[in-house]
mmCIF file of the N, C-alpha and C atoms, coordinates in Angstrom:
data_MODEL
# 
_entry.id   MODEL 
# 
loop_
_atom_site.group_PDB 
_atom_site.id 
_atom_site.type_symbol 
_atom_site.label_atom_id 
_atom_site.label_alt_id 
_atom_site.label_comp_id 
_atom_site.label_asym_id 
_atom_site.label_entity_id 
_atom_site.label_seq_id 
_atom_site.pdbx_PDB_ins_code 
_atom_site.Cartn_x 
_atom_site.Cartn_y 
_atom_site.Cartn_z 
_atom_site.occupancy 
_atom_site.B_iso_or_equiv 
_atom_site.pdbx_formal_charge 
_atom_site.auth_seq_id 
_atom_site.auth_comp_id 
_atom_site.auth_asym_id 
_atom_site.auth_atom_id 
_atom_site.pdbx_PDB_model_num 
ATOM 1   N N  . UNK A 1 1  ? 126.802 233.891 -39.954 1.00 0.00 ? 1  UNK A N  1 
ATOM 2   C CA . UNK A 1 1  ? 126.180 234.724 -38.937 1.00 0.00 ? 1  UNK A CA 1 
ATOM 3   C C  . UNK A 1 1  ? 124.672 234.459 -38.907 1.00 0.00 ? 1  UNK A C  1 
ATOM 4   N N  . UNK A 1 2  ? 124.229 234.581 -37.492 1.00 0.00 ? 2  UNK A N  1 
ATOM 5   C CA . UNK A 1 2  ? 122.694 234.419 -37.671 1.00 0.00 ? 2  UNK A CA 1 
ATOM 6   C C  . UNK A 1 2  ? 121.773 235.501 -38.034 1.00 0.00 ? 2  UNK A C  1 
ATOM 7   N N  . UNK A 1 3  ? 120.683 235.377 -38.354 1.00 0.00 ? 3  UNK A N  1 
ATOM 8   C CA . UNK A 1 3  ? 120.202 236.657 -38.640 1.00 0.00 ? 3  UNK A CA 1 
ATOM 9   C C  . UNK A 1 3  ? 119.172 237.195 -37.681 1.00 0.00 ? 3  UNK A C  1 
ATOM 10  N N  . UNK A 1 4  ? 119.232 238.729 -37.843 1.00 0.00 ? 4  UNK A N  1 
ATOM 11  C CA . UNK A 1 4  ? 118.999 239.588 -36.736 1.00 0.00 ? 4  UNK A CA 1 
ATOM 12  C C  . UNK A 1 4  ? 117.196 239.164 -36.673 1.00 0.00 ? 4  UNK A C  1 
ATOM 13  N N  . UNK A 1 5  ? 116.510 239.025 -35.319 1.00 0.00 ? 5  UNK A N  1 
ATOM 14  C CA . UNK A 1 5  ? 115.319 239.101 -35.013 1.00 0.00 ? 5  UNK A CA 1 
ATOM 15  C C  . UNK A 1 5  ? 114.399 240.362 -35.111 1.00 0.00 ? 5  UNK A C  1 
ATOM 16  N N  . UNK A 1 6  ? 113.428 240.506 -35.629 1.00 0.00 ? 6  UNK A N  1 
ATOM 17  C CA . UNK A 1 6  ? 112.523 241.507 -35.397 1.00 0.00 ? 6  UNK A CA 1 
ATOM 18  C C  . UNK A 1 6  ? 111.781 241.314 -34.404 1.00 0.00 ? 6  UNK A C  1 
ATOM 19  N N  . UNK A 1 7  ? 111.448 242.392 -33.278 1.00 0.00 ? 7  UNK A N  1 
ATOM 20  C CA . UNK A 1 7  ? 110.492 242.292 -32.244 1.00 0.00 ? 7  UNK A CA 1 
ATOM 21  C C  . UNK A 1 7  ? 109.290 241.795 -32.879 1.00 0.00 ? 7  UNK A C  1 
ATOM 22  N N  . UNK A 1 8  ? 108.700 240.983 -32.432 1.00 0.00 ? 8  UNK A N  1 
ATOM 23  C CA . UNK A 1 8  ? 107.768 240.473 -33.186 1.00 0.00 ? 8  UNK A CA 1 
ATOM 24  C C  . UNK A 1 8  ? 106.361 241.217 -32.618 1.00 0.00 ? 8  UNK A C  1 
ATOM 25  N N  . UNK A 1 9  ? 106.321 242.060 -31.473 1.00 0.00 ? 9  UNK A N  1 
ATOM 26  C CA . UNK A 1 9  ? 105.348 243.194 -30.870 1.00 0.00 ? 9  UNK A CA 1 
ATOM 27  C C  . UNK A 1 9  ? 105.231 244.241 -31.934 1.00 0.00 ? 9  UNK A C  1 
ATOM 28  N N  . UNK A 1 10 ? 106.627 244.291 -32.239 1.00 0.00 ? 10 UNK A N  1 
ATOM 29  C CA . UNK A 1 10 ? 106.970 245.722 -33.317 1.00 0.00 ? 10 UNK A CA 1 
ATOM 30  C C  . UNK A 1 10 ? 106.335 245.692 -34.633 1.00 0.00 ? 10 UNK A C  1 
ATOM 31  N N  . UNK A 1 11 ? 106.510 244.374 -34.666 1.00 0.00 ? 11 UNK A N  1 
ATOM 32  C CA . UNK A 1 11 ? 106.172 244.089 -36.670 1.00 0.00 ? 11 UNK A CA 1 
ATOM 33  C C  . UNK A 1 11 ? 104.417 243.920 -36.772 1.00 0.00 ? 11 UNK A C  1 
ATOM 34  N N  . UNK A 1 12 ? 103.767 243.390 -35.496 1.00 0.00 ? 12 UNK A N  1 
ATOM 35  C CA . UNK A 1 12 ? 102.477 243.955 -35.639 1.00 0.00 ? 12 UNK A CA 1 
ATOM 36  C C  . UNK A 1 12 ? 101.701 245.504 -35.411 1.00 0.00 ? 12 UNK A C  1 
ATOM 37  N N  . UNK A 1 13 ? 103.153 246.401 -34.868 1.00 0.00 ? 13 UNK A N  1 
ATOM 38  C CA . UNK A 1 13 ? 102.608 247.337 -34.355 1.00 0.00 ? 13 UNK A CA 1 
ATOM 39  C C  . UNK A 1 13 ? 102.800 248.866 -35.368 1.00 0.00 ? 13 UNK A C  1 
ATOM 40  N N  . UNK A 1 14 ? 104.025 248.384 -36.309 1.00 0.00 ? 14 UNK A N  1 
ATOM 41  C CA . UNK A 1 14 ? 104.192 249.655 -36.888 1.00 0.00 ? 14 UNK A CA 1 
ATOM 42  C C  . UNK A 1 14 ? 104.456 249.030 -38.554 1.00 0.00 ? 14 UNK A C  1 
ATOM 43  N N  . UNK A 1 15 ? 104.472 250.088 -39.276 1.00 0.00 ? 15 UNK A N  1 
ATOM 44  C CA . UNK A 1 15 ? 104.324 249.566 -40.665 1.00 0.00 ? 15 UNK A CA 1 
ATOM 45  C C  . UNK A 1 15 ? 105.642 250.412 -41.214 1.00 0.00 ? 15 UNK A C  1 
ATOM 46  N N  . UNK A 1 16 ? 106.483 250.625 -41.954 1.00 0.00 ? 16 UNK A N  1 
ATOM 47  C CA . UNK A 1 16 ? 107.454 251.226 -42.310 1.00 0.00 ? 16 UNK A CA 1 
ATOM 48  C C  . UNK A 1 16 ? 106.889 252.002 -43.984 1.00 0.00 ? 16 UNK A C  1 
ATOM 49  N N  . UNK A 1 17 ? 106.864 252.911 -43.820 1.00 0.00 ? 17 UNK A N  1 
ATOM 50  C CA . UNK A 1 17 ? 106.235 254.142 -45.426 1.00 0.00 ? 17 UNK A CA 1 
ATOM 51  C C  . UNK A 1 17 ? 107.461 253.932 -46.754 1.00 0.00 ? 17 UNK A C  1 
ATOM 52  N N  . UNK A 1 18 ? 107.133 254.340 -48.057 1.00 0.00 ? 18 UNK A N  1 
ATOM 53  C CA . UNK A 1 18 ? 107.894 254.809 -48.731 1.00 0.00 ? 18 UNK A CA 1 
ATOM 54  C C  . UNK A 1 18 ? 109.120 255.240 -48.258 1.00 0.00 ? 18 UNK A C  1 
ATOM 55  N N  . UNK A 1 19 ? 108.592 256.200 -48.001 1.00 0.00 ? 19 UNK A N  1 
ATOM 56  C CA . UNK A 1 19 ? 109.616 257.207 -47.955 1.00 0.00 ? 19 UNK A CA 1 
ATOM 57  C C  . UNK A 1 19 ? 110.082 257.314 -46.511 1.00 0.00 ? 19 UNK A C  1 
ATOM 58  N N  . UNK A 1 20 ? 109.822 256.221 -45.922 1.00 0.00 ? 20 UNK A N  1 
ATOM 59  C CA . UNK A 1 20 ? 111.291 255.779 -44.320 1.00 0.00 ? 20 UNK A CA 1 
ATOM 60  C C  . UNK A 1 20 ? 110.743 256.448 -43.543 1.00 0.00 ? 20 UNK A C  1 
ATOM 61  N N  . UNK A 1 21 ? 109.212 256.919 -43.118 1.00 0.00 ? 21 UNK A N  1 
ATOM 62  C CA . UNK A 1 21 ? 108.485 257.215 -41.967 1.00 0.00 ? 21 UNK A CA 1 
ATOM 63  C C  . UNK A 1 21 ? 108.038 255.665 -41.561 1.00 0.00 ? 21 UNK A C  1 
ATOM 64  N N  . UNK A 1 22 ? 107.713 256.069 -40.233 1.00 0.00 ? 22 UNK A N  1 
ATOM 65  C CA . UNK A 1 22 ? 107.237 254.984 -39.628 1.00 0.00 ? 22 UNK A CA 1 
ATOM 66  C C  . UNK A 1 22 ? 105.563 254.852 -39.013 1.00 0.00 ? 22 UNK A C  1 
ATOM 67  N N  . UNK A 1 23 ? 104.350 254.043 -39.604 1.00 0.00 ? 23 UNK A N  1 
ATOM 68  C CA . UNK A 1 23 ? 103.404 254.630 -39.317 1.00 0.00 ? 23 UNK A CA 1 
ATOM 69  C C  . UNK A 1 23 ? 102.713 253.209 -38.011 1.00 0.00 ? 23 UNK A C  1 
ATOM 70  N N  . UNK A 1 24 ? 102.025 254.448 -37.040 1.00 0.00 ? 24 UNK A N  1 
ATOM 71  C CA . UNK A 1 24 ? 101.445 253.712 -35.828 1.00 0.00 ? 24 UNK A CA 1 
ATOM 72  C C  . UNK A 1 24 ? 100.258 254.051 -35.680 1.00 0.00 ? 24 UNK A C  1 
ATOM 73  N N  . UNK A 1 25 ? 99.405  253.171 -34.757 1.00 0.00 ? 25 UNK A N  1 
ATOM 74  C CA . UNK A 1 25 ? 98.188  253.743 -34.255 1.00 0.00 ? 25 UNK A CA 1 
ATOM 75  C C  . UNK A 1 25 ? 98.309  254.205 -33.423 1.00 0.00 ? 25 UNK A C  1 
ATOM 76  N N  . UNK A 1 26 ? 96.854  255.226 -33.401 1.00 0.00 ? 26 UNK A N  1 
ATOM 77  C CA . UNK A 1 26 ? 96.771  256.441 -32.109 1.00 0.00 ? 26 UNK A CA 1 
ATOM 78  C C  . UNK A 1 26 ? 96.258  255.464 -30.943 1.00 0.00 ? 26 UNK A C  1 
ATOM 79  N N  . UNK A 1 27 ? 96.861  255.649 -29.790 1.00 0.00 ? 27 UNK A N  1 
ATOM 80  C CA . UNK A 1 27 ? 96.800  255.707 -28.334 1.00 0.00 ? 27 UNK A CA 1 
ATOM 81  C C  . UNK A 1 27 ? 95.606  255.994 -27.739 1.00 0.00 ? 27 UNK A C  1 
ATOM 82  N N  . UNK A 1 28 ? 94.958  255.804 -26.655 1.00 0.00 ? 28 UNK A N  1 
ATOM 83  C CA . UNK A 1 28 ? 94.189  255.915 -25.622 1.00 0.00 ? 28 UNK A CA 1 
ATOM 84  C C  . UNK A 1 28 ? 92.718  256.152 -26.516 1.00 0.00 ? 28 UNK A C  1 
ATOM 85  N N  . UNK A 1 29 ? 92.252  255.584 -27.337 1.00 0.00 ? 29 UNK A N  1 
ATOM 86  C CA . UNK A 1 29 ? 91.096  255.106 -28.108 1.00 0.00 ? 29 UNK A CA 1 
ATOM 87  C C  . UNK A 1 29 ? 90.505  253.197 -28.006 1.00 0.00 ? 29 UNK A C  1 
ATOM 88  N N  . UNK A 1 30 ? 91.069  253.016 -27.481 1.00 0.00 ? 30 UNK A N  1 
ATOM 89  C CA . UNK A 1 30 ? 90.181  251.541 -26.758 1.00 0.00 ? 30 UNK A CA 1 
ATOM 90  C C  . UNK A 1 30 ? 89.370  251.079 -26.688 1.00 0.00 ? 30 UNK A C  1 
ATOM 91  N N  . UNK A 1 31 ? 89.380  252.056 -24.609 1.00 0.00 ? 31 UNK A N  1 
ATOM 92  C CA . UNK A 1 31 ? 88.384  251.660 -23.578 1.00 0.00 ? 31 UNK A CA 1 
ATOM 93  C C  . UNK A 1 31 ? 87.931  252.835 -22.998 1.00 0.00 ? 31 UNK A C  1 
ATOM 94  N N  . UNK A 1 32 ? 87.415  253.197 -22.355 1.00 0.00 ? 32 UNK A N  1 
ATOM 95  C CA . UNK A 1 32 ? 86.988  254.208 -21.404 1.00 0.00 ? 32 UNK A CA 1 
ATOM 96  C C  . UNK A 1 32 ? 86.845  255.330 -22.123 1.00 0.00 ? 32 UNK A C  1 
ATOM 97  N N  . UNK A 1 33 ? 85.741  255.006 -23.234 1.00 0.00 ? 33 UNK A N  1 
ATOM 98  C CA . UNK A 1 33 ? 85.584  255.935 -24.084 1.00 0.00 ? 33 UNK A CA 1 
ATOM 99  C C  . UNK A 1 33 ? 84.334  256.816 -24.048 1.00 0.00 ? 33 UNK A C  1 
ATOM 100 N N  . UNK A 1 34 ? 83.223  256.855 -23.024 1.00 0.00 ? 34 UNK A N  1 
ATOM 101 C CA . UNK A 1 34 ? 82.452  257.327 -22.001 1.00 0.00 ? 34 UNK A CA 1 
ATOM 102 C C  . UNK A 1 34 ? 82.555  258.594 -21.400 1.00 0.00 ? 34 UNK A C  1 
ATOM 103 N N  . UNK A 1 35 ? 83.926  258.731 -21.176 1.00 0.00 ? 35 UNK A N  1 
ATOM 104 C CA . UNK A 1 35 ? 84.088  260.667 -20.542 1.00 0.00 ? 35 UNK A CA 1 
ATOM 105 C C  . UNK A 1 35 ? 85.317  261.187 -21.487 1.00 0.00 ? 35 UNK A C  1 
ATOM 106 N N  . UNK A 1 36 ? 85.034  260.897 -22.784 1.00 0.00 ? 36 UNK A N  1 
ATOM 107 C CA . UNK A 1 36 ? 85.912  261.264 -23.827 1.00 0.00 ? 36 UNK A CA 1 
ATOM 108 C C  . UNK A 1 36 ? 84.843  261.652 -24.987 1.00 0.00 ? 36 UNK A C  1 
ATOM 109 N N  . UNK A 1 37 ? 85.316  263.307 -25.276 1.00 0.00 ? 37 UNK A N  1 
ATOM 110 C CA . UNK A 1 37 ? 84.313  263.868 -25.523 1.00 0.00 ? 37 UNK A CA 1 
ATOM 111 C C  . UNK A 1 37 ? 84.782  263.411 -27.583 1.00 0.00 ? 37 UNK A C  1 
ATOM 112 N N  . UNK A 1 38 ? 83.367  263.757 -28.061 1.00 0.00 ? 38 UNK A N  1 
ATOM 113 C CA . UNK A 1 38 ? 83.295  263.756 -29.530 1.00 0.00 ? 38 UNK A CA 1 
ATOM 114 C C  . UNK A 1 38 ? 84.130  263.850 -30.520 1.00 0.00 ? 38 UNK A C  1 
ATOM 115 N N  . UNK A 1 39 ? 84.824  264.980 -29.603 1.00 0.00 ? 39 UNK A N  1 
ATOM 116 C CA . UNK A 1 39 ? 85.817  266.061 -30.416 1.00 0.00 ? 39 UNK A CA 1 
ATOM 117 C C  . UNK A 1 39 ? 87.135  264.849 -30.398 1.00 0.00 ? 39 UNK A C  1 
ATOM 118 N N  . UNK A 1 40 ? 87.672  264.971 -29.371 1.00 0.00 ? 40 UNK A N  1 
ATOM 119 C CA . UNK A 1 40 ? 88.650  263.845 -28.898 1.00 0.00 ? 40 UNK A CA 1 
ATOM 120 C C  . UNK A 1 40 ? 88.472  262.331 -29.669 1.00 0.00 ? 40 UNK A C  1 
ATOM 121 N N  . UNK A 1 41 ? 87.689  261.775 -29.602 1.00 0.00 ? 41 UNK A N  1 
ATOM 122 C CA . UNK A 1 41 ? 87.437  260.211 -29.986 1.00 0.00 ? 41 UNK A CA 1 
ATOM 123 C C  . UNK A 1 41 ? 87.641  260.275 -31.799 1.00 0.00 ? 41 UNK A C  1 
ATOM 124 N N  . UNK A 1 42 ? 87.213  261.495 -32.490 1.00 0.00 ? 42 UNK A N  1 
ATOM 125 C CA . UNK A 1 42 ? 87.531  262.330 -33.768 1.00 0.00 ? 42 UNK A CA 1 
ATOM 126 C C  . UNK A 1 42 ? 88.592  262.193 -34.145 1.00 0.00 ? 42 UNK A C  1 
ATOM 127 N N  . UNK A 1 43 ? 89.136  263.050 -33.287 1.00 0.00 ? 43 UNK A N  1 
ATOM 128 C CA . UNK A 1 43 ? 90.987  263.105 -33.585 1.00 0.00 ? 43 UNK A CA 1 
ATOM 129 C C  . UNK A 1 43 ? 91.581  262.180 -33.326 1.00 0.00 ? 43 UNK A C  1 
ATOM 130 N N  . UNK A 1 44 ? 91.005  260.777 -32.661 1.00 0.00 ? 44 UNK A N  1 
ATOM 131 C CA . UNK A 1 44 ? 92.132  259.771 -32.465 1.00 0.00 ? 44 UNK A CA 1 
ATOM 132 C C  . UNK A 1 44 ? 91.871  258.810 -33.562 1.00 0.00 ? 44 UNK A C  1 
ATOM 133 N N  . UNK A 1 45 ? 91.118  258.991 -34.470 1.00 0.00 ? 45 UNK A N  1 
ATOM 134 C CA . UNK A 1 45 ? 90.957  257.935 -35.515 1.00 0.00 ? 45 UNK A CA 1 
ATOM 135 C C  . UNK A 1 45 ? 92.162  257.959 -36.575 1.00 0.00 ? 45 UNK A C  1 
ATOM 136 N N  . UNK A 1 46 ? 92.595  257.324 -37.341 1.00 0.00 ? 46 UNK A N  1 
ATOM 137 C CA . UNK A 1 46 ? 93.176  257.112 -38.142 1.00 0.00 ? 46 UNK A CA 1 
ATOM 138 C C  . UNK A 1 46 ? 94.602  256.885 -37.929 1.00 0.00 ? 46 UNK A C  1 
ATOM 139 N N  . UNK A 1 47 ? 95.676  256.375 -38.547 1.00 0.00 ? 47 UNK A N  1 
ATOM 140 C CA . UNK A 1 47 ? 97.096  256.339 -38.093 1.00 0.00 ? 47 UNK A CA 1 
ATOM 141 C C  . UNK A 1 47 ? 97.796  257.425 -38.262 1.00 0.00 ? 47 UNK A C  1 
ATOM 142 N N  . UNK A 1 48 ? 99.183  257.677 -37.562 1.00 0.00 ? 48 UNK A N  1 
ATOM 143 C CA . UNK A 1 48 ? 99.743  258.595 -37.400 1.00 0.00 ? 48 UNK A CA 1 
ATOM 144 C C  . UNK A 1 48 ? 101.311 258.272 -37.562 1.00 0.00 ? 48 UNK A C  1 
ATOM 145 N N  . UNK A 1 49 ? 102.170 258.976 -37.820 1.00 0.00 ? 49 UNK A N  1 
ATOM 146 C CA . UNK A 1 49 ? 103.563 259.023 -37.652 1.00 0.00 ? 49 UNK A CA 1 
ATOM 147 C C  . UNK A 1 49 ? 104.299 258.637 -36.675 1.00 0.00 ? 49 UNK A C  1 
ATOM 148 N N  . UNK A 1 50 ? 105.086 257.949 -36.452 1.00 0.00 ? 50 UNK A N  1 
ATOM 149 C CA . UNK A 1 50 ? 106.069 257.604 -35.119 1.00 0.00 ? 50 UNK A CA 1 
ATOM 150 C C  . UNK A 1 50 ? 107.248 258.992 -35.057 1.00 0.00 ? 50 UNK A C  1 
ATOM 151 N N  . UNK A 1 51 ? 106.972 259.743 -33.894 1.00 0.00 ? 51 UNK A N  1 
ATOM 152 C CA . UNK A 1 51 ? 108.150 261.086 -33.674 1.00 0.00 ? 51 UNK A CA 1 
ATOM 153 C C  . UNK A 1 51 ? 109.770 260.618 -34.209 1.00 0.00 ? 51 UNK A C  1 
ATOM 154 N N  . UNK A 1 52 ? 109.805 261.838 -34.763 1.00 0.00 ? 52 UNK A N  1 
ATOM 155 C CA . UNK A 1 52 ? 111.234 261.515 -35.402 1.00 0.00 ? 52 UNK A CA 1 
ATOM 156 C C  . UNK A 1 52 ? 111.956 260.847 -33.718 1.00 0.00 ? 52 UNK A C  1 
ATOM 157 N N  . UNK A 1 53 ? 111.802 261.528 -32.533 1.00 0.00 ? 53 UNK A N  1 
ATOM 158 C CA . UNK A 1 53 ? 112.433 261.586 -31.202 1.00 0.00 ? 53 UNK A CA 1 
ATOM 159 C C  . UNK A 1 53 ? 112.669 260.041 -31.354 1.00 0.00 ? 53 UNK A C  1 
ATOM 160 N N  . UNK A 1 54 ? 112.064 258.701 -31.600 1.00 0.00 ? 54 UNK A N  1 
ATOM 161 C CA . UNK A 1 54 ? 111.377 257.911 -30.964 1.00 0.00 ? 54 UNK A CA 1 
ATOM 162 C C  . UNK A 1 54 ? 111.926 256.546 -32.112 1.00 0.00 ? 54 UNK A C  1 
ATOM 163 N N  . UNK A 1 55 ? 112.398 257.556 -33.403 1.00 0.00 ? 55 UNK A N  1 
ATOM 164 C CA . UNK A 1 55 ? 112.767 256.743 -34.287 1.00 0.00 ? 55 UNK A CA 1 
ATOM 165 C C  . UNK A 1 55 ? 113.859 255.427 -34.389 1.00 0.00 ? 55 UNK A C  1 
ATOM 166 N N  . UNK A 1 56 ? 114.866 255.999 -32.893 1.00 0.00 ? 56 UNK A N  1 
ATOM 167 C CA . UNK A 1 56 ? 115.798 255.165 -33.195 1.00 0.00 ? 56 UNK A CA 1 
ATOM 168 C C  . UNK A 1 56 ? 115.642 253.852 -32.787 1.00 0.00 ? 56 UNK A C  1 
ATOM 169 N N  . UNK A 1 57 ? 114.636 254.073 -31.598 1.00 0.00 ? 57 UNK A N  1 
ATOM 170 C CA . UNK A 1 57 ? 113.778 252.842 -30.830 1.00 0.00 ? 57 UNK A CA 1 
ATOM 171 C C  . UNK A 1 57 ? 113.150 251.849 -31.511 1.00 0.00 ? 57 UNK A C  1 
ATOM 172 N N  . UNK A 1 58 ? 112.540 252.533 -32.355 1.00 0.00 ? 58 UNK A N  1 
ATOM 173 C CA . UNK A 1 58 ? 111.386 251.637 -33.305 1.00 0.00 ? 58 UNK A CA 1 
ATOM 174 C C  . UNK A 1 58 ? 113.086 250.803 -34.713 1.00 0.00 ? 58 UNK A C  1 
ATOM 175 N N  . UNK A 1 59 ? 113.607 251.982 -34.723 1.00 0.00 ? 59 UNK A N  1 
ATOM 176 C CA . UNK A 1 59 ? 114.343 251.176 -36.013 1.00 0.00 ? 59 UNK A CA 1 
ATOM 177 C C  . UNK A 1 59 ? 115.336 250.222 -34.960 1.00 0.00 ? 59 UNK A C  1 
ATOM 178 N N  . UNK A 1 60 ? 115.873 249.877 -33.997 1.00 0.00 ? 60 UNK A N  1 
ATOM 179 C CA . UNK A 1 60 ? 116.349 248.890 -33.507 1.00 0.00 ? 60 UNK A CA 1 
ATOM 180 C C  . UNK A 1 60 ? 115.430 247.434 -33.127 1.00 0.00 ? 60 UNK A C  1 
ATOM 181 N N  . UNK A 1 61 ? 114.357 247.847 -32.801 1.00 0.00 ? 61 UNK A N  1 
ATOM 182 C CA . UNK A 1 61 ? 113.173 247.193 -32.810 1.00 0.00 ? 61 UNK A CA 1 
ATOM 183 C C  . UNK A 1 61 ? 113.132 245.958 -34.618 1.00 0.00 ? 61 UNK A C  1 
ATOM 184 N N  . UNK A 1 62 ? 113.024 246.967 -35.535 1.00 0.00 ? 62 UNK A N  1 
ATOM 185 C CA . UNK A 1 62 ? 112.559 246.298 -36.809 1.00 0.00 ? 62 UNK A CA 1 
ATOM 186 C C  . UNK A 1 62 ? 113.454 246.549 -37.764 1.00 0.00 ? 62 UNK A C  1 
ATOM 187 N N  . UNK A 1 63 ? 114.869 246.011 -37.282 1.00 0.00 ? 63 UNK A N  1 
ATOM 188 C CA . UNK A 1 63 ? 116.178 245.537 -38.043 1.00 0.00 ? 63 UNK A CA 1 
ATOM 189 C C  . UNK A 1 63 ? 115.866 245.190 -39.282 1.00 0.00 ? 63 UNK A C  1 
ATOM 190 N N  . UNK A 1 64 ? 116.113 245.700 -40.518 1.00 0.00 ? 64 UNK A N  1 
ATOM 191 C CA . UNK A 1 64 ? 116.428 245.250 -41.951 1.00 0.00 ? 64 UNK A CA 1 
ATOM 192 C C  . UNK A 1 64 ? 115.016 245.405 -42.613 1.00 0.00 ? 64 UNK A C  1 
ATOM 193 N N  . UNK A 1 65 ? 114.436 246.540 -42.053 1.00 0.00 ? 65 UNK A N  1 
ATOM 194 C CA . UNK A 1 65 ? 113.232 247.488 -42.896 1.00 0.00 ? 65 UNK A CA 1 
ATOM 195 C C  . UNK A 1 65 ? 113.847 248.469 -43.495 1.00 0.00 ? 65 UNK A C  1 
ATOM 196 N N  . UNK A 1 66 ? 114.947 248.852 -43.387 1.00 0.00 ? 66 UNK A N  1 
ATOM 197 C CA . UNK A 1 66 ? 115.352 250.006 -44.222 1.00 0.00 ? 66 UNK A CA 1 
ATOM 198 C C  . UNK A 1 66 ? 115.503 251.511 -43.240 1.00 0.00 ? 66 UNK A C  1 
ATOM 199 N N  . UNK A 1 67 ? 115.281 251.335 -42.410 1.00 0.00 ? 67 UNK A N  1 
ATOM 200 C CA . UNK A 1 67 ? 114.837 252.574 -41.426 1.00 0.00 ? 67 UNK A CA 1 
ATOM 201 C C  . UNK A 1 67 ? 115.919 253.926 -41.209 1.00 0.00 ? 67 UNK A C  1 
# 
C-alpha cells in the first residue's frame, strides 16, 4: 500500500501538542494593521488552539500525527 500524504499547507501550518491538541496561528494580524486598535493587535499575538469543532478537518489533513 502506498502511504498516506500530508497536506503539505497543513504541516507548515499547524503543529500537533503532547497531549493531541492542535496548535495554530492567530488570524487577521498581517496587514491592515493601521485601524486595529492596541488592545486587538495584543490579543492576536501568540499561538492558539485549533477548535475542538474543526478538529476532524485538520486531523484528515495531517494523517499519522496521532490526532
Amino acid at each position: 500500500m502506498p502511504k498516506m500524504k500530508t497536506k503539505s499547507g497543513a504541516k507548515k501550518r499547524f503543529r500537533v501538542r503532547p497531549g493531541g491538541t492542535v496548535k495554530r496561528g492567530q488570524a487577521f494580524k498581517r496587514h491592515i494593521l493601521t485601524k486595529k486598535s492596541t488592545k486587538t493587535k495584543r490579543h492576536l499575538r501568540g499561538p492558539t488552539a485549533v477548535h475542538e469543532t474543526n478538529m476532524g478537518h485538520v486531523a484528515q489533513m495531517l494523517p499519522g500525527f496521532g490526532i
